[in-house]
C-alpha positions as CSV (number, residue, x, y, z in Angstrom):
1,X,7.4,-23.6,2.0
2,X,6.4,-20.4,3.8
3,X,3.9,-20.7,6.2
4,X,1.9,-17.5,6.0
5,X,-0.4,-16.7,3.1
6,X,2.3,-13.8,0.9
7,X,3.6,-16.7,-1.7
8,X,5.0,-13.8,-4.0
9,X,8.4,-14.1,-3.8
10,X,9.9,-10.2,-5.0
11,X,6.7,-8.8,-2.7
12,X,8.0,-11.1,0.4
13,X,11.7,-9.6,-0.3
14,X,11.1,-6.5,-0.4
15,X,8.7,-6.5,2.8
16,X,11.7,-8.6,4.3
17,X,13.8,-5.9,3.4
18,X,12.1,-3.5,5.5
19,X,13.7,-0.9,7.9
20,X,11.7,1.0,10.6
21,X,10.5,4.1,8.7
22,X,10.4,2.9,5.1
23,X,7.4,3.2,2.8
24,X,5.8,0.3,0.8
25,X,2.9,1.6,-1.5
26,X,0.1,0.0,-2.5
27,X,-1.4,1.4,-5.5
28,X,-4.1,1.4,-8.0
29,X,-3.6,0.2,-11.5
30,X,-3.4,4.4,-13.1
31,X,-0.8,5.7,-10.2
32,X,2.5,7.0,-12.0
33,X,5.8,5.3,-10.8
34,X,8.8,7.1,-10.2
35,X,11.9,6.1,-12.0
36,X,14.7,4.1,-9.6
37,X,11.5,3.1,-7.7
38,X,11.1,-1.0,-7.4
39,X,7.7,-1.7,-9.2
40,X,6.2,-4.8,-8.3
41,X,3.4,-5.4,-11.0
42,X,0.6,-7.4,-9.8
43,X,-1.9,-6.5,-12.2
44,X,-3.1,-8.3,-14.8
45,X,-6.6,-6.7,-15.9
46,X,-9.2,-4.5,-14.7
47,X,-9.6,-5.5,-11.1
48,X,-7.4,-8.1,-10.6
49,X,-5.7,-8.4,-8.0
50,X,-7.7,-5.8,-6.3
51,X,-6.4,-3.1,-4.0
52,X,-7.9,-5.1,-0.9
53,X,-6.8,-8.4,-1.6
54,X,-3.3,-7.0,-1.7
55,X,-3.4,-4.9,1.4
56,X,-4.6,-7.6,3.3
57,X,-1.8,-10.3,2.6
58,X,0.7,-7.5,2.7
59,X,-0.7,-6.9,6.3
60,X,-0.3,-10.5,7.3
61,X,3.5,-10.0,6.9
62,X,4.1,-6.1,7.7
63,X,4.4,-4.8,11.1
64,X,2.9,-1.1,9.8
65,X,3.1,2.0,12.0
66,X,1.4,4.8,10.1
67,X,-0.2,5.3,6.5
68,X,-0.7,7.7,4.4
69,X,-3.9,8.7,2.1
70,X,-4.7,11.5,-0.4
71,X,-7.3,13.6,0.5
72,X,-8.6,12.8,-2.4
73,X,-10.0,9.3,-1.3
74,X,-12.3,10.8,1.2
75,X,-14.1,13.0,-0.8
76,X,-14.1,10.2,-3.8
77,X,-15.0,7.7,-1.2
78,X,-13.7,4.5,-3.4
79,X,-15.4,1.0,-2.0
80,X,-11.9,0.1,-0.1
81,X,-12.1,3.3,1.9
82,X,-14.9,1.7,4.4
83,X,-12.0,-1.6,4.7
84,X,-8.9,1.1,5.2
85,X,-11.3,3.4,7.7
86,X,-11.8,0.4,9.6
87,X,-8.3,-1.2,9.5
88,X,-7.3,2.2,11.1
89,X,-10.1,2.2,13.4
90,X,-8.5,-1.5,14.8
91,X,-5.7,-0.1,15.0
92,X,-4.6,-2.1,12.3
93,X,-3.0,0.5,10.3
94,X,-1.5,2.5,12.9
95,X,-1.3,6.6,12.9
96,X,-3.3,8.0,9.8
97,X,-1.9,11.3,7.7
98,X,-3.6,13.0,4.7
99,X,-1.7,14.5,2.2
100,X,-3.0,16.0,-1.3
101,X,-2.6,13.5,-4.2
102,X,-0.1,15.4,-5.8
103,X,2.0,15.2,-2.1
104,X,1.4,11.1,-2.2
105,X,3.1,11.0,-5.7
106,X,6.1,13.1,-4.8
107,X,6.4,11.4,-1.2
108,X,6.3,8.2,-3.5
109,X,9.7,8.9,-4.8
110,X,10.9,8.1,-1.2
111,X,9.6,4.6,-1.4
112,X,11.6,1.4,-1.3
113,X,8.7,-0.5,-3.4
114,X,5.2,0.0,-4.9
115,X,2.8,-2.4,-5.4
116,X,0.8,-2.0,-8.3
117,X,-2.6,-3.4,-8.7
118,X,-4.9,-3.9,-10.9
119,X,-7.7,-2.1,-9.0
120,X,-9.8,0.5,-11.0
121,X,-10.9,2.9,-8.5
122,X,-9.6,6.7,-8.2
123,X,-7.3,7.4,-5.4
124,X,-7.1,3.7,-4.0
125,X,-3.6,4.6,-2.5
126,X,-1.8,3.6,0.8
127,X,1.9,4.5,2.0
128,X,2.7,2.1,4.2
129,X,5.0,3.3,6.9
130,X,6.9,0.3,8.7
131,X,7.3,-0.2,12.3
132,X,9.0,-2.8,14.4
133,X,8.1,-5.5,16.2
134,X,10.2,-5.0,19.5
């Protein structure tokens, strides 16, 4: 049995999977997927799991160099901004770049996975771009 807390098995794959540079998206429950992209469905219902909950397991096994937000989150200013402003503040999510919403939907074509949650709130989406460990 795995020691750290991510006991999803097709989540822990595909962060496993990895290669320095790739994007894993973590995404509200209303965020379009593109075709050929590997969804990995977490919601069940309004809220659950939220966007935090995920982003924090998913942190506990992902070495993550930058992210990526829409614009749009600031000026909507969703409850998990305060968490992600403060993640990146740490240093916790690495190098920050804001892109239009439209821009995080097309560079979500480029993703190896998204993560889709069941959280309600406009614009609670991250790219998450892998680093390394060494």
């Amino acid at each position: 049995m795995k020691k750290t807390p991510l006991l999803n098995i097709a989540l822990s794959r595909a962060i496993a999977s990895l290669g320095h540079g790739d994007i894993l998206m973590i995404v509200d429950a209303g965020m379009p997927v593109p075709a050929g992209v590997e969804l990995i469905d977490l919601a069940l219902t309004h809220g659950v799991p939220d966007f935090l909950s995920v982003l924090n397991v998913v942190l506990t096994e992902m070495q993550v160099e930058s992210h990526v937000l829409a614009e749009e989150m600031l000026s909507k200013q969703p409850p998990a901004l305060a968490t992600v402003s403060s993640l990146h503040a740490s240093g916790g999510l690495g190098e920050q770049r804001l892109v239009s919403h439209d821009a995080l939907k097309q560079l979500s074509r480029g993703a190896r996975a998204i993560i889709r949650t069941g959280e309600c709130q406009p614009y609670t989406n991250i790219a998450l771009v892998a680093g390394v460990v060494f």
